[in-house]
C-alpha positions in Angstrom: -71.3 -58.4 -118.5 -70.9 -57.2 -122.2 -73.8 -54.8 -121.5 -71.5 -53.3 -118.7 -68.4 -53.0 -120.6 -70.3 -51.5 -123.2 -71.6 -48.6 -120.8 -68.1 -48.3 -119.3 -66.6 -47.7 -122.9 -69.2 -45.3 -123.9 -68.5 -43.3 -120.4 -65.1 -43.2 -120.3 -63.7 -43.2 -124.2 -64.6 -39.9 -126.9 -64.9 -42.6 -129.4 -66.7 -45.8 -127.7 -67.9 -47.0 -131.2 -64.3 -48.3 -131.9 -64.5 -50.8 -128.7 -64.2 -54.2 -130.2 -65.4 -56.7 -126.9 -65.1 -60.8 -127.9 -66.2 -63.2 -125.2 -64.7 -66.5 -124.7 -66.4 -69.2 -122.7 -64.0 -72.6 -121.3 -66.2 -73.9 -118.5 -66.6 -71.7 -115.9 -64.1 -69.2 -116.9 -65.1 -66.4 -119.0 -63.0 -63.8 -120.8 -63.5 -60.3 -122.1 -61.3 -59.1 -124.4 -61.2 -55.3 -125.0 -59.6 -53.8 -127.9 -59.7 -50.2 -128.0 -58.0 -47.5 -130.1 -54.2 -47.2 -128.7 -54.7 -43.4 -127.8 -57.4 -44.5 -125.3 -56.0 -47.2 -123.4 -55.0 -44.3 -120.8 -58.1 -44.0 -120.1 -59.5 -46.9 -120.0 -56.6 -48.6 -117.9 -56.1 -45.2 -115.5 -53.3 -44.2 -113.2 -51.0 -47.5 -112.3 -54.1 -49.9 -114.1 -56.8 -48.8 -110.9 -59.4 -48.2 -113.2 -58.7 -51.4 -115.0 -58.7 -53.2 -111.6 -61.6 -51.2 -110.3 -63.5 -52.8 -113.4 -62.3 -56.2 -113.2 -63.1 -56.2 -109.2 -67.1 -54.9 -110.0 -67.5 -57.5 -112.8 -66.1 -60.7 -110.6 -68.9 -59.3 -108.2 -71.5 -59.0 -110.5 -70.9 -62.3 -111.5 -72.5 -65.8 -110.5 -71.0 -67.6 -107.5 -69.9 -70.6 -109.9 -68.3 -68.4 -112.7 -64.9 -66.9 -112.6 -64.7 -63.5 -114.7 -61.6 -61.8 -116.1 -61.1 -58.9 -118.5 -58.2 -57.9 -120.8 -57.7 -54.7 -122.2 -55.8 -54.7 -125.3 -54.9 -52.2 -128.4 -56.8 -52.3 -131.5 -55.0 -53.0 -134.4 
């Protein structure tokens, strides 16, 4: 999943190597936590947060039956 965020960040942001991504396991949740650069959030969230929900929807299908996935995007400080 890290791999995948990390190829949506380079795709969609002019400076991916700002994207900060931590991972935090508690059973069989797992969150992502994005922080990118506050003048690309826009484009990485999209229109009404679609993109955002557009991600979120292909990574809780690329994920295992028995793991629950959830992604936050939030402004690097």
């Amino acid at each position: 999943m890290r791999a995948f965020l990390e190829f949506i960040a380079h795709a969609l942001l002019d400076d991916p190597s700002l994207v900060q991504i931590k991972e935090v396991r508690r059973g069989p949740v797992v969150k992502y936590f994005m922080k990118v650069p506050q003048a690309e959030m826009g484009r990485l969230i999209g229109r009404d947060g679609h993109l955002a929900e557009a991600i979120r929807r292909v990574m809780r299908a690329a994920a295992p039956p028995h793991r629950k996935v959830d992604l936050r995007i939030e402004p690097l400080d």
